[in-house]
C-alpha positions in Angstrom: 237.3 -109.8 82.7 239.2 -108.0 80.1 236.7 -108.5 77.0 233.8 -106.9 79.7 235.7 -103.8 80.0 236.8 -103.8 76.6 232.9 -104.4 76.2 231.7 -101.8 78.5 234.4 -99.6 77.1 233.0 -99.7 73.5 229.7 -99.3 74.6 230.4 -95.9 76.1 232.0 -94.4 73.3 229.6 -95.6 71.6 226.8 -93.8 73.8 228.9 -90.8 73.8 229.0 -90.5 70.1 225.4 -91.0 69.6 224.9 -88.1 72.6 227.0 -86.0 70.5 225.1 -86.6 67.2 221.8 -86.5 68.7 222.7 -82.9 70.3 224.1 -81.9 66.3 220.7 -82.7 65.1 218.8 -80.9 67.3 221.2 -78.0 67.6 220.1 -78.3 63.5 217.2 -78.7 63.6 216.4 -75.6 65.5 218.9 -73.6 63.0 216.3 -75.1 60.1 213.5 -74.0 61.9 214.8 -70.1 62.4 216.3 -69.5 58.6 212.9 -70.1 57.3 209.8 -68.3 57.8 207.9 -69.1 61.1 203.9 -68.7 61.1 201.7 -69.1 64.4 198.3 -70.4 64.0 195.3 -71.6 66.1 193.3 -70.1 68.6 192.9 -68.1 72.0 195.5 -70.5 74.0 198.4 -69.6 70.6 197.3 -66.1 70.4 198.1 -65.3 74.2 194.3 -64.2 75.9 195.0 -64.3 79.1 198.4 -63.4 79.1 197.8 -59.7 78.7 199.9 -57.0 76.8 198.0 -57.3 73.6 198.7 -56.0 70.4 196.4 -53.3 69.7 196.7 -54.1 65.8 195.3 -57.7 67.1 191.7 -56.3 68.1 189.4 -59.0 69.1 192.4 -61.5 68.5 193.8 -60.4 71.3 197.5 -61.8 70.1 200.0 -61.1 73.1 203.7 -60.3 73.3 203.6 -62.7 76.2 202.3 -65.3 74.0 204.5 -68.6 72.9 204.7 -67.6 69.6 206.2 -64.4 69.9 208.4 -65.1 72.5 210.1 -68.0 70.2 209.9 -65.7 67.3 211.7 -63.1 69.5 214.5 -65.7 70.9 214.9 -67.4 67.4 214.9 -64.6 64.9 213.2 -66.4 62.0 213.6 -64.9 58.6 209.6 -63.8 58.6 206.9 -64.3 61.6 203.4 -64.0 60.9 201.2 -64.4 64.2 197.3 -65.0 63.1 196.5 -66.8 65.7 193.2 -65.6 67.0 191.1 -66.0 70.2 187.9 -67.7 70.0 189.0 -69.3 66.4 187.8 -72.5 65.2 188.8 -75.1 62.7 186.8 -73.1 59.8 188.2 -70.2 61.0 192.2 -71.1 60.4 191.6 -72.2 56.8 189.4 -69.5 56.2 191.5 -66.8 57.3 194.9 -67.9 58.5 196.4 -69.7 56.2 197.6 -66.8 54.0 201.2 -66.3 55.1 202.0 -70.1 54.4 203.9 -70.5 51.3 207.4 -72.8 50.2 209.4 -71.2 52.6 207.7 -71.2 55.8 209.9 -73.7 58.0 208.0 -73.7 60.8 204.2 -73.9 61.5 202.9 -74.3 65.5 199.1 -74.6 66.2 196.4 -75.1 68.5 192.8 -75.5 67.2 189.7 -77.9 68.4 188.6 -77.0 71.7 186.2 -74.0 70.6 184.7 -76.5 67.9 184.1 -78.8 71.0 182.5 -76.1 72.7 184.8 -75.2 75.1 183.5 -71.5 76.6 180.0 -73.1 77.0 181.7 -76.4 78.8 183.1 -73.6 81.0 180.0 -71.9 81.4 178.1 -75.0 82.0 180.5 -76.3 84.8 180.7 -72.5 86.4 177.1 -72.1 86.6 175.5 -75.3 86.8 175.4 -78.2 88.9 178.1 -81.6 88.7 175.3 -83.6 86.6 175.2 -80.9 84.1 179.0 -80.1 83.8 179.0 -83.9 83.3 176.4 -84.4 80.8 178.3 -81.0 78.7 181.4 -82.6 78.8 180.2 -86.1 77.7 178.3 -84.2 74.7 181.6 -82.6 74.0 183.6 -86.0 73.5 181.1 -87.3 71.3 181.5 -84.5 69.0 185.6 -85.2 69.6 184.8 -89.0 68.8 182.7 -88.5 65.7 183.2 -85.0 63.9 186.5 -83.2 65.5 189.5 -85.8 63.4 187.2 -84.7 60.1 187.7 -80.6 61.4 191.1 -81.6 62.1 192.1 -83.5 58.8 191.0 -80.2 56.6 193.0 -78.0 58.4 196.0 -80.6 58.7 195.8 -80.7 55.3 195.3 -77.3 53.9 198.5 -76.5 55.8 201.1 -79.2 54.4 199.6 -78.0 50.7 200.5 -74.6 51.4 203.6 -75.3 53.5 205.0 -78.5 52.1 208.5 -78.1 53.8 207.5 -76.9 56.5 207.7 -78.8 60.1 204.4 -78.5 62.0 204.0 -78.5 65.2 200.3 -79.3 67.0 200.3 -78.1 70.5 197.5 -79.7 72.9 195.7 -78.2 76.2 196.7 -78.4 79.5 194.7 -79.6 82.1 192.8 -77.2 84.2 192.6 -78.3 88.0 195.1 -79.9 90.8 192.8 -82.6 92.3 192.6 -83.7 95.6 193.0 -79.8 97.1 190.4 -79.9 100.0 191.5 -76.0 100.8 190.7 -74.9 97.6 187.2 -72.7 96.9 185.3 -73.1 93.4 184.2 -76.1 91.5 183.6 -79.5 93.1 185.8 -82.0 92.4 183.6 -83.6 90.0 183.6 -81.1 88.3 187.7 -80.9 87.9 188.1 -83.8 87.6 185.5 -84.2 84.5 187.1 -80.7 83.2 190.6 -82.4 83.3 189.4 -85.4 81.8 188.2 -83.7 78.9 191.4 -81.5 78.3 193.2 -85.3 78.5 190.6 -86.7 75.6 190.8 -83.6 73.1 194.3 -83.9 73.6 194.2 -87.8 72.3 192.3 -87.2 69.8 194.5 -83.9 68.6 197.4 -85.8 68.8 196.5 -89.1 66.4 195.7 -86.8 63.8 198.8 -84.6 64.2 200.8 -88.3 64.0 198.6 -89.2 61.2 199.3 -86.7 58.9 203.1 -86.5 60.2 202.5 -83.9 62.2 204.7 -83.4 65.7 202.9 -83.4 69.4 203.6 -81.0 71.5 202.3 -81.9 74.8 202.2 -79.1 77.6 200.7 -81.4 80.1 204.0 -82.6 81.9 204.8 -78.3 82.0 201.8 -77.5 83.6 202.2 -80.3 86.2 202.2 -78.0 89.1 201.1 -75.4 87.9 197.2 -75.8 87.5 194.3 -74.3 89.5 194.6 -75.1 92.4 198.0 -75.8 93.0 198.8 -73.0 94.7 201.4 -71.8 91.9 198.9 -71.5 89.3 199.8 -71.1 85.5 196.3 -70.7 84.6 193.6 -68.2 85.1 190.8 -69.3 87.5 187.1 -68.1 87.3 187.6 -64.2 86.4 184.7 -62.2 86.7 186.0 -58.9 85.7 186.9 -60.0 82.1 185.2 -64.0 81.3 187.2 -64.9 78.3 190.1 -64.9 80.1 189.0 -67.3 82.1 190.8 -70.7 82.0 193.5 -69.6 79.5 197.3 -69.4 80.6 199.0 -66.6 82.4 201.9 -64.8 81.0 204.2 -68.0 83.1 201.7 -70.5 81.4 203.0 -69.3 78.0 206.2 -68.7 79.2 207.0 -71.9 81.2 204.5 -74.1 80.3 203.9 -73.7 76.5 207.2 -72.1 74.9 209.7 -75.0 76.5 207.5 -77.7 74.8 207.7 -75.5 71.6 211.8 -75.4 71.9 212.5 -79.0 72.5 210.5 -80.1 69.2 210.7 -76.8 66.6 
């Protein structure tokens, strides 16, 4: 009896110590990550369309204030911040032209890149306008493009950005998904449709994330945050169908950057 509670003892300090030093290396990790420079990359779901209050210097970028980069640039206080995230940016599009603030002493790097390579606004359009077969067949000609051409896209721009930034701590944010299934009361798509919408953020984000792990990359994954939150759900963190301005369409609110991308950001930056 007296060596199990000297046992059980024991093993409670030593959980209690490990709490405590897993809490230190966070708390400095995130001190690591704010001393350096801090650079925001990717496209329309880094650079904030949909979120509204837009820098004008942004133009056609349409880089918000609302956005999760500038929000944890804003909390953090990083010794530089360079936002060139950019809506409607693809793969070629980073390497081409956002790369050029990386350098030895960026410290942090957070990106999200793929889905217009897959072909995401004409998925959209395809599922808005036409009929569940078609949505279907879009989606299934998206995946194959994931499967065979997307790691390829991914690898160059993975890559480019550990040459440039080789200290730096990368962070590779996926997509939510779109629709709350199973909501009878709610107007729009089908649920095929949803459902094959959802399924697709799910398999971009699988393939996103191997090559982030690959090329020792970090995940962030905003799924579990948007839980709740999707079309549908009646608290929605995401932008249904908007007629008076399309390209807003489908990308996160102000509370989708806020509450669904920026927490996923802190706990791994």
């Amino acid at each position: 009896m007296r060596r199990s509670r000297f046992t059980a003892y024991v093993a409670s300090l030593l959980l209690a110590v490990g709490t405590v030093l897993t809490g230190t290396a966070a708390a400095q990790a995130a001190d690591t990550a704010a001393t350096g420079g801090y650079v925001a990359l990717g496209d329309s779901y880094s650079s904030g369309l949909g979120a509204g209050s837009y820098l004008t210097s942004s133009g056609d970028c349409k880089r918000s204030t609302r956005a999760y980069p500038y929000l944890w640039a804003a909390a953090n206080s990083p010794s530089s911040f360079d936002f060139t995230a950019c809506s409607g940016a693809r793969t070629s599009d980073v390497t081409a032209s956002q790369l050029g603030p990386l350098n030895s002493s960026t410290s942090l790097v957070s990106i999200t890149i793929g889905g217009n390579d897959a072909g995401f606004a004409d998925i959209m359009t395809t599922c808005v306008l036409q009929s569940d077969s078609a949505c279907v067949s879009r989606i299934n000609t998206a995946k194959a493009f994931v499967d065979s051409t997307l790691p390829g896209r991914l690898d160059s721009v993975y890559s480019a950005i550990r040459t440039r930034a080789p200290s730096a701590h990368v962070v590779v944010l996926g997509y939510p998904r779109f629709y709350k299934l199973g909501v009878s009361t709610c107007l729009g798509l089908s649920e095929t449709k949803r459902r094959a919408l959802n399924d697709a953020a799910d398999y971009i984000d699988a393939a996103t994330e191997k090559r982030a792990l690959d090329h020792g990359f970090t995940f962030g994954d905003v799924r579990p945050t948007f839980t709740g939150h999707e079309i549908c759900s009646g608290d929605s963190w995401m932008q249904a169908v908007n007629w008076l301005n399309i390209p807003e369409s489908y990308h996160p609110t102000a509370a989708g950057q806020s509450g669904g991308y920026l927490p996923v950001l802190n706990s791994v930056a």
